[in-house]
FINU-859185 format. One record per residue (C-alpha): residue in one letter; z, y, x. Coordinates in steps of 0.001 Angstrom, whole numbers, padded with zeros to 6 digits, always signed. Example, Ala and Ser with C-alpha at 12.3 -4.5 7.8 and 13.67 -1.06 7.14 Angstrom:
BEGIN
a+007800-004500+012300s+007140-001060+013670
# end
This chain:
BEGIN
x+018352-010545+020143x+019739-009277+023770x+018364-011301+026788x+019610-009765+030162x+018474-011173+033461x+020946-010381+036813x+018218-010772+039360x+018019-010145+043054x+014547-008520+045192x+014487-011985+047084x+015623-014934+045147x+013229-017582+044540x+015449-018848+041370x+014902-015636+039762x+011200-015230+040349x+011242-018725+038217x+013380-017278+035683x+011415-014276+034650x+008242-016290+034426x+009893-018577+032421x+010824-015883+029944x+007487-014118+030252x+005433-017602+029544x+007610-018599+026838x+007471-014382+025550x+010944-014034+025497x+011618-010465+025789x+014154-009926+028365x+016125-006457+030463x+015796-006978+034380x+019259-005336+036273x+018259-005775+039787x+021715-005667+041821x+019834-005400+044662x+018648-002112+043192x+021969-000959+041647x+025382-002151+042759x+027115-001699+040041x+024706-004959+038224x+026794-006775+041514x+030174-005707+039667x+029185-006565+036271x+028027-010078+037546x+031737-010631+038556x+033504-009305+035961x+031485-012299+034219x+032769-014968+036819x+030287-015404+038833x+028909-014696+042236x+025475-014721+042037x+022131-014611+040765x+020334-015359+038713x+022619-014807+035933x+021195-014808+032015x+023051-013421+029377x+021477-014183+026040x+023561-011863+023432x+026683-011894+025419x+026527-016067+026309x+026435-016212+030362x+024024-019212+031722x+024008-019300+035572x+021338-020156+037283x+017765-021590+036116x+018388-023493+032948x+015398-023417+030523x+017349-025637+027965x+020406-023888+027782x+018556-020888+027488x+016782-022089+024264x+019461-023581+023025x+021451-020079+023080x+018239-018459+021768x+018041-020559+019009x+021813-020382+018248x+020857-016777+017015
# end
């Protein structure tokens, strides 16, 4: 199982995100584009614009949405 989290150093949404994850112990990579650039490019070579972005084994979910995260981790 591959959980990847786009995240940003000051975006509320994110914050939410991760502790999501963490409470529910779903491991999980952080890319911080605000940290590296090139997370920035990968984000929009997946369609989208900004963060948070979740990519649970290759599925994209934009945004903070705990069911659609489950559902893809249960899809697995």
């Amino acid at each position: 199982m591959s959980v990847i989290v786009y995240t940003t150093n000051h975006c509320p949404e994110c914050t939410i995100l991760k502790k999501f994850l963490q409470d529910y112990q779903i491991e999980f990579v952080i890319r911080n584009c605000s940290q590296n650039p090139s997370f920035s490019e990968e984000i929009n070579q997946l369609g989208f614009l900004g963060v948070p972005i979740t990519l649970v084994n290759g599925k994209a979910i934009q945004g903070f949405k705990p069911h659609e995260i489950i559902e893809a981790l249960e899809a697995i």
